[in-house]
N, C-alpha and C positions, 0 to 999 in steps of 0.2 A: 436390660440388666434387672435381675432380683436380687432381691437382700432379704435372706431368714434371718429370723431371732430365733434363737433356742435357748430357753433354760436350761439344758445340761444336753452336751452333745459329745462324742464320742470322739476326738481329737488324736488321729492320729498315737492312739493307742492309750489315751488318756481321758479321762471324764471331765470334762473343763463344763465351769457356769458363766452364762450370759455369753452365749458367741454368736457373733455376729457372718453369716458366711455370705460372703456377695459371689452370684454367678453370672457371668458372662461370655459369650461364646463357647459355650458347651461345657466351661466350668469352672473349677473354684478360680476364683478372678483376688479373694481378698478373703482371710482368717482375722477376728478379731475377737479377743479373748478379756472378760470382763468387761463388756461393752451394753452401755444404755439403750435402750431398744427406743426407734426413731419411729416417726413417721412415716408408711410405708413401709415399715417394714410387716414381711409377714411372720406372727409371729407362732413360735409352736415349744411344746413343752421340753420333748424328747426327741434329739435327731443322731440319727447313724447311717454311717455310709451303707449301701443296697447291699446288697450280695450277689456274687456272682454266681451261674446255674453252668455247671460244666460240662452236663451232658442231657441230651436230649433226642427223642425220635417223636418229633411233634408229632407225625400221622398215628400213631398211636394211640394217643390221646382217644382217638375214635373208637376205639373199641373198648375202652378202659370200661368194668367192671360185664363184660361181654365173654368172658371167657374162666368165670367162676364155678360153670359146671363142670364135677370131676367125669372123666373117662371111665370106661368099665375097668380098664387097667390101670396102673398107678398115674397117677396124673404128677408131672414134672416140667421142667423147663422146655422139652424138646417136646413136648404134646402140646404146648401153650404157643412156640413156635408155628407146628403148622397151623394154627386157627390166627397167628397171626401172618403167616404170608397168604392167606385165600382172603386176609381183611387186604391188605397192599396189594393183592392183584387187582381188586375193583376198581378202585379212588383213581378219577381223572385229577390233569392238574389242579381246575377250578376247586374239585373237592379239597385236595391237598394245602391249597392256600385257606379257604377257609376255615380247614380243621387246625392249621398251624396258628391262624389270627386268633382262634379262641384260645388257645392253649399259651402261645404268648399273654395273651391278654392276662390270664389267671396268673401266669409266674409273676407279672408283675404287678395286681392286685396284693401279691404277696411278699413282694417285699424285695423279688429279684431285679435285675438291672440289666444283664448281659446273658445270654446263653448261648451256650457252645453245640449246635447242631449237627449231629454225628448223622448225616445226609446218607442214606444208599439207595432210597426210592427213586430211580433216577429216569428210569425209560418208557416206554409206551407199554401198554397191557400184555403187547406179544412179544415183549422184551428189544425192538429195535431203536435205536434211539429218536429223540423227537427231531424236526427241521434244526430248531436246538439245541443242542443237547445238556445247555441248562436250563432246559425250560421250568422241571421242576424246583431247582434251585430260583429262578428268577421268583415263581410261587412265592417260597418262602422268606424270599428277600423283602417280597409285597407283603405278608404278613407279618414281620418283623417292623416295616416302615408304619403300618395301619396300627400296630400297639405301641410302638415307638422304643420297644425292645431295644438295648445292642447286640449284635450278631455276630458272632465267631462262626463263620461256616466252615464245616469241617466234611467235606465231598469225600464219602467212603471209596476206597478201591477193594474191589469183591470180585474174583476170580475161580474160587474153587469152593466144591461142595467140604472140604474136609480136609486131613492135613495130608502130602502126599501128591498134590495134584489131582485132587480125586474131582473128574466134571462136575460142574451144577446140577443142581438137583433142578428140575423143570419149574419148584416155587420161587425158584431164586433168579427167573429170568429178569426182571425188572433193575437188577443190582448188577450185571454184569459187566465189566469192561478187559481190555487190554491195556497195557501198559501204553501204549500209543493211544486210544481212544480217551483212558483218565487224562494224560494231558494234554488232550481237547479240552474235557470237560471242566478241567481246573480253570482253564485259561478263561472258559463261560464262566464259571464261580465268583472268578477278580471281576467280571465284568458287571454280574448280577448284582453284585454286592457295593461298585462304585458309588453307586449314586445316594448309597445310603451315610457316606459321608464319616463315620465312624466301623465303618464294617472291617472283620479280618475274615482273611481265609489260610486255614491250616490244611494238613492232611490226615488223612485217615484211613491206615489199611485195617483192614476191618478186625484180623485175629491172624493168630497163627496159623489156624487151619482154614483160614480163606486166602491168602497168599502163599505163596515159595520163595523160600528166602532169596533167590534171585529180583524177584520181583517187588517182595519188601526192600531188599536195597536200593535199588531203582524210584522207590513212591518216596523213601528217606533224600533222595537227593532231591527230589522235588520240593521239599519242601522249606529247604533254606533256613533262614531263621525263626521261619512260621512252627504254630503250634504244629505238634505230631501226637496225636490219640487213635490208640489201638484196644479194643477187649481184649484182656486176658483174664485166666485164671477163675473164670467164674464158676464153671461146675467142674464135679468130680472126672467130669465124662471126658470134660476136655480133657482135664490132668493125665488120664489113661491113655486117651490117644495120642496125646503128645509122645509120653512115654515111649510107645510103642512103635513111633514112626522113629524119633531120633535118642530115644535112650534118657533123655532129660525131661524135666519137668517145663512149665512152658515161662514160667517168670526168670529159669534158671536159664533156658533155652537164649530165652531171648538177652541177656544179660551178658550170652558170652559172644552173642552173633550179631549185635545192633549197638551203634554211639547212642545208648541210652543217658540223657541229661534230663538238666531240666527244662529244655523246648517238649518233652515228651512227658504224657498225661496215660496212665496206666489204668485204665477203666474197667473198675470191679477189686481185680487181683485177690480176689477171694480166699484162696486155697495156695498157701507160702508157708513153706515149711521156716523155721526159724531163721533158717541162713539166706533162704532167697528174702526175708524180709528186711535185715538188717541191709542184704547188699541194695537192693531197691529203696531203701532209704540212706543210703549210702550216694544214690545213683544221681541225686537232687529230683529225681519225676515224679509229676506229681498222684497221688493214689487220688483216682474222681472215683466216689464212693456216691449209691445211688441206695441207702439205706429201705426206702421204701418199697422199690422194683426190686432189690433183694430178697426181701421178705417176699415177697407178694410170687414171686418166683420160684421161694425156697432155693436161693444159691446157696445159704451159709452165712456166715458172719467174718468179717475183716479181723487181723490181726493189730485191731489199732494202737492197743497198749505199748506191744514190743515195739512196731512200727513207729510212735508217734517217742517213743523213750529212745530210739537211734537216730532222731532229728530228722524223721520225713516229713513231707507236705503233702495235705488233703484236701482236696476240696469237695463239695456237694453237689449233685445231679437228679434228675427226677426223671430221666431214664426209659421207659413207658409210659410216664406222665398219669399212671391212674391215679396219683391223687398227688398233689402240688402243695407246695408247702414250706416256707423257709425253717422255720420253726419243728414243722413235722422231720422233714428228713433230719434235723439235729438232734430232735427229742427221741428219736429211733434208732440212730448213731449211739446214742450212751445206751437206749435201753438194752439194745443187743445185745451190750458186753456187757450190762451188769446181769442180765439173762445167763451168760455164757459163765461169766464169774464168779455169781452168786456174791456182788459185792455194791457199792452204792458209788455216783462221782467216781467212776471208775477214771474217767479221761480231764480230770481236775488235777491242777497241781496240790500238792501239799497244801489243807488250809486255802484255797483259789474256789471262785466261781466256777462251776463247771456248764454254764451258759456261757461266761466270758469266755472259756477257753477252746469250745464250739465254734464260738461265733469267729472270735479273732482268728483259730484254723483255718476254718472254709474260706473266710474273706481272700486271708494271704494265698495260700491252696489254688482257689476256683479264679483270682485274679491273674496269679501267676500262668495257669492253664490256658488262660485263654485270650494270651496276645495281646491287653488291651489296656495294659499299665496296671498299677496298684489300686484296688479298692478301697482308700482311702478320705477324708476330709481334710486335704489339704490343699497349698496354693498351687495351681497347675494341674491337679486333676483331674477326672471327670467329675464331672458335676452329678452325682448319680446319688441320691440324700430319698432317706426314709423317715418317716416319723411315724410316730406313734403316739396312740390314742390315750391319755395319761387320766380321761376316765374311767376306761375299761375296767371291769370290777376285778381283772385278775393282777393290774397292781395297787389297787385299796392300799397294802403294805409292804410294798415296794419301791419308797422314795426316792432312790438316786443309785444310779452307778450302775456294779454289778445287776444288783437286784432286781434291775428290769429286765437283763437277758435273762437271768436265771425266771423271771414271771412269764415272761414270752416264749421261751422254749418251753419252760415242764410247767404252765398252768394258762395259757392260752395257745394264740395261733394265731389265723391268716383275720380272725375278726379285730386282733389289736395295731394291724394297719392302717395308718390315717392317711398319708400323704406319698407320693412316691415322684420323684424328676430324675429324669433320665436325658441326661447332656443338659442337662440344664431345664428342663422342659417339663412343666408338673402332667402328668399323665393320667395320674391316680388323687383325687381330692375326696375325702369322707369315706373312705375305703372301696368306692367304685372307678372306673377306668371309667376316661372320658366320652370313650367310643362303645363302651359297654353295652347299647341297646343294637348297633346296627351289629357288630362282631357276634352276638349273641346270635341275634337274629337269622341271620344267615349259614350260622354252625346247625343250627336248628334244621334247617330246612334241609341242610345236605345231610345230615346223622336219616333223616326220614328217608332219602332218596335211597341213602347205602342200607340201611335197613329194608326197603323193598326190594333192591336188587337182587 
């Protein structure tokens, strides 16, 4: 059992002084508010619940900042593509766990707790499955357990190069399945993920133009009460194909041809005309917004004003992982739109913090998304508690409450991390991961290997 003090901690939606939180068995075991700080206890200034991370392609991570040279022709999201499937062709499993251990490790240097792994690397280099067939899911269940992450494994199904039925394209051998072979592979995922004791598994059809709606109906029934996240709506390009294949737009597509709720997590949703926004927040699913791989990508900017003004749910993702950040993707979330509006605290209520209203978003959002109860500080939770550094010079004038998410989003980062448990279990002390030199260590060595190959 442990027991924190905190001088001011983030209570279930309120800023309470002197709480006492005791954890045990993976989490809040006892809330105590106005409470003397004991013997043993460990004490810390400022605590708030983790944040949940709702979308990810850890292997990615490995090429992050690898793909900054422009093309002779217009450089775009489908030119960045293929330089990322010739990176995913090479990566053995081994490489693959590795690259996931580091990449773990960083989200939760930074303040995350849980990530939602949108899986499609899934077979041998010549696209057949391995003995298997979740062997790379097993990988990354081993790299999840080495940072001590929580895991929402989310095992893509990928079937077709386009909308239409249109075959795979020869880069997308590795991603391939059957509707019979995915639930092999699902069935490997529950197994992969057992041991890790807090794991979920959702599904994941990958977009509209990699399944047929037969097929998406079929991965939907698999997936039960389990999370369900799908891409849509991120570029223009899709928007047009879709058009073209069935007359509708793909947010609109999808709205009137799938039980969209709130078990389903709509990753990106970039490009929504007013009415597909209002109905998708209408719909309870959640919009997983990956503000920094948007930018970095040039998809576009989310409709979050309208969006978040008709009572939708957001949460936050790091997508391509080129740069990690709890702080960063929220401080990139408002700037977008105040870019796009030409205005300030666009996503602030009237008179409200607009780091409060960030942060409390993504929490609810990125929890709800991904299967694994409410991100909260309270009795019966996970035990999944951040703190932070209350010398940092970026809250000097920042004393309590609000104040510190609005200093930690829009005038520091991942440096005003102190402390991070996850089920219970501190991971993170002095803003380094515990396992920080060996995880390190070994990303190192395989980043040199994939680079001579």
């Amino acid at each position: 059992m442990t027991v924190i003090h905190a001088a001011q901690a983030l209570i279930q939606g309120k800023w309470q002084r002197d709480v006492r939180l005791t954890l045990a068995g993976g989490r809040v075991g006892g809330v105590e508010i106005g409470a003397a700080r004991q013997a043993g206890d460990a004490a810390h200034a400022i605590v708030l619940p983790a944040m949940p991370n709702l979308h990810s392609h850890a292997f990615q991570r490995g090429m992050a900042g690898l793909a900054e040279r422009r093309h002779t022709s217009a450089d775009t999201f489908w030119s960045w593509r293929e330089v990322m499937y010739r990176f995913a062709l090479a990566m053995t499993p081994a490489q693959v766990q590795a690259v996931a251990a580091q990449v773990y490790m960083e989200m939760v240097e930074a303040g995350f707790s849980r990530v939602g792994e949108f899986h499609y690397l899934h077979h041998d280099v010549n696209g057949k499955p391995y003995a298997n067939i979740a062997e790379m899911a097993s990988q990354l269940a081993s790299a999840a357990e080495a940072s001590g992450i929580g895991l929402t494994l989310l095992p893509v199904f990928y079937a077709h190069a386009s909308f239409g039925a249109a075959p795979p394209a020869e880069g997308q051998r590795r991603f391939i399945n059957s509707v019979e072979s995915y639930a092999r592979l699902l069935d490997g995922c529950c197994a992969a993920v057992k041991p890790l004791g807090t794991g979920v598994v959702g599904v994941a059809p990958h977009s509209l133009r990699a399944v047929t709606p037969d097929e998406l109906t079929a991965v939907a029934k698999m997936a039960g009460g389990a999370p369900m996240h799908i891409h849509i709506s991120e570029q223009t390009r899709e928007v047009e194909e879709c058009m073209a294949w069935s007359g509708q737009r793909p947010i609109e597509w999808l709205l009137d041809h799938a039980p969209v709720d709130s078990r389903w997590c709509l990753v990106h949703a970039t490009h929504m005309t007013d009415e597909e926004t209002t109905r998708m927040a209408k719909s309870g699913a959640v919009a997983g917004l990956c503000p920094i791989t948007e930018a970095n990508l040039g998809d576009g900017v989310f409709n979050a004003p309208a969006f978040i003004g008709a009572g939708g749910s957001y949460g936050i993702g790091s997508d391509s992982n080129v740069q990690i950040g709890v702080a960063d993707e929220l401080r990139l979330l408002e700037y977008s739109q105040r870019l796009l509006l030409q205005g300030r605290n666009v996503l602030a209520p009237p008179g409200g913090s607009t780091g409060r209203a960030l942060y409390d978003g993504a929490l609810k959002g990125g929890a709800a998304a991904l299967g694994a109860g409410a991100a909260e500080l309270a009795v019966g939770a996970a035990a999944d508690i951040v703190t932070l550094d209350e010398k940092h010079a970026a809250l000097a004038a920042a004393k309590t409450g609000d104040d510190i998410l609005d200093a930690w989003i829009f005038a520091g980062g991942n440096s005003l991390v102190d402390c991070v448990w996850i089920a219970g279990r501190k991971v993170v002390a002095g803003g380094r991961h515990i396992n920080r030199d060996g995880i390190a260590r070994t990303y190192a060595a395989v980043m040199r290997e994939l680079s001579a190959a």
